[in-house]
C-alpha positions in Angstrom: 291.5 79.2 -31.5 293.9 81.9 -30.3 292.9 83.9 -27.5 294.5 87.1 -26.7 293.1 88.0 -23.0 292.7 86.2 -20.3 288.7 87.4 -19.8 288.3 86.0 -23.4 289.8 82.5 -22.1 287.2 82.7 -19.1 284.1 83.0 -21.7 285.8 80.2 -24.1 285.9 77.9 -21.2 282.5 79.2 -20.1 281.2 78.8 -23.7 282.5 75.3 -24.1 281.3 73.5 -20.7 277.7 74.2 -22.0 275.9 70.9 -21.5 278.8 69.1 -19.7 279.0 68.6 -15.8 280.2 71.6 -14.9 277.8 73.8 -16.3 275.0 71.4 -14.8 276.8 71.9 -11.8 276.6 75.9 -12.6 279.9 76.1 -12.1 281.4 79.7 -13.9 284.6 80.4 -14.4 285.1 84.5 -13.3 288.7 85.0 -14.2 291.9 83.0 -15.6 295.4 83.5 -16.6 298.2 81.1 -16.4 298.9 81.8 -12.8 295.5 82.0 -11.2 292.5 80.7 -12.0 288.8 81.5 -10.3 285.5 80.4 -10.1 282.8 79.9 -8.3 279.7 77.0 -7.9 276.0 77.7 -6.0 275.8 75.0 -3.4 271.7 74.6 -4.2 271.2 71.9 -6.2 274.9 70.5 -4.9 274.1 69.0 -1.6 274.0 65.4 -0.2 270.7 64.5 1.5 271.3 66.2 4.4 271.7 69.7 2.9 275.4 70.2 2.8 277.5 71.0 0.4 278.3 67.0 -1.6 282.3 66.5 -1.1 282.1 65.2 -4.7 280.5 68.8 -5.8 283.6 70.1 -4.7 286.0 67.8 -6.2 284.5 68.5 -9.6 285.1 72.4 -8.9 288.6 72.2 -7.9 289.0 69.4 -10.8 287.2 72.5 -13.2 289.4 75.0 -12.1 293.1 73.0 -11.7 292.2 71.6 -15.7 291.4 75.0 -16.6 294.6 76.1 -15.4 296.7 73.1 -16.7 294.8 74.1 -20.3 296.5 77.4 -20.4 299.8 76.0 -18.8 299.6 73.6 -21.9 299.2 76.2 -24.5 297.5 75.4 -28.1 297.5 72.2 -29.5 297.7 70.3 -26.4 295.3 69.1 -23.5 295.2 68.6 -20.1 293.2 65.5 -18.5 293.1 65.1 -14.2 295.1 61.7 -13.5 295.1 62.4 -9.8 293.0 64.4 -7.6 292.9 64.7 -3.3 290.7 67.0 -1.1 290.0 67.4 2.7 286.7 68.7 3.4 287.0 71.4 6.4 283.7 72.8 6.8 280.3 72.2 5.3 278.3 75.3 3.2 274.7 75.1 3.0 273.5 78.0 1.0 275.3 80.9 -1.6 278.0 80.2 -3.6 281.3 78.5 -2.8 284.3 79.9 -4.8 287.6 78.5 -5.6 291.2 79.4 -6.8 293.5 77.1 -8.7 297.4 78.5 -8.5 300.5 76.1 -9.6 302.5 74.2 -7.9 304.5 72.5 -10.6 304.2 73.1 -14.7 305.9 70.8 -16.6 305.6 69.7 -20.3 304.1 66.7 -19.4 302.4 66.9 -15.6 301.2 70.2 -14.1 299.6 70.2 -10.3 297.8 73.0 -8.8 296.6 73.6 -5.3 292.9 74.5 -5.3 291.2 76.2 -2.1 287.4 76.5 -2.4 285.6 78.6 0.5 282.1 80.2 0.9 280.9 83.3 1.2 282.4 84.2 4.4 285.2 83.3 3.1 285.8 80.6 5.3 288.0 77.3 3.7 285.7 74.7 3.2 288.1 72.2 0.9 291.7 72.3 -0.2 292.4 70.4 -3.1 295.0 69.3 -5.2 294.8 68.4 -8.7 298.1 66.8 -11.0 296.8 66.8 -15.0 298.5 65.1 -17.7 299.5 67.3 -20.4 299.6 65.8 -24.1 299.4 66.7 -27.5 295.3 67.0 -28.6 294.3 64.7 -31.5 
């Protein structure tokens, strides 16, 4: 499929996680291109017993947003699959939405890692992330 914008990559991606974790996570993607990626997560319906925001919700966000980015680093006919991911937990959300923004910090042909801050409506940090996908021909 060959998408021309970056908006129409947003909706593919969008379009695509229908029924997969992400979307049962409500994550949305609200804008990509190959240098920034953004979306954003409700933390109702995320949290651990005790109301906060689950680290692990926020490791699939940041892991949704840095493949997203490797996909477009990649290009057509390849994909991009997490090998490696880290994130420190700063703050805890317990209500709205939680938002996060992958941005590179290597592209290569065969390994691409992004850096992935996630913070809540305040805008307060509430994880940093960082994310290294393998990049490989699709089958």
């Amino acid at each position: 499929m060959t998408l021309s914008k970056p908006d129409e990559f947003s909706t593919f991606m969008n379009e695509i996680a229908r029924g997969h974790l992400p979307d049962r996570m409500g994550i949305e993607i609200l804008s990509a291109d190959v240098d920034r990626v953004e979306g954003r997560m409700p933390v109702e319906g995320n949290t651990q017993p005790y109301g906060l925001l689950h680290g692990g919700a926020s490791a699939v966000l940041a892991e949704t947003l840095g493949s997203t980015a490797a996909a477009l680093h990649a290009g057509e006919g390849r994909i991009a699959v997490g090998i490696e991911i880290s994130a420190t937990h700063h703050r805890s959300a317990t209500s709205g939405h939680v938002t996060g923004v992958a941005t590179p910090l290597h592209r290569g042909r065969n390994l691409a890692t992004y850096a992935i801050e996630i913070v809540d409506d305040e805008g307060r940090r509430v994880c940093t992330s960082r994310l290294t996908c393998m990049i490989r021909d699709a089958r």
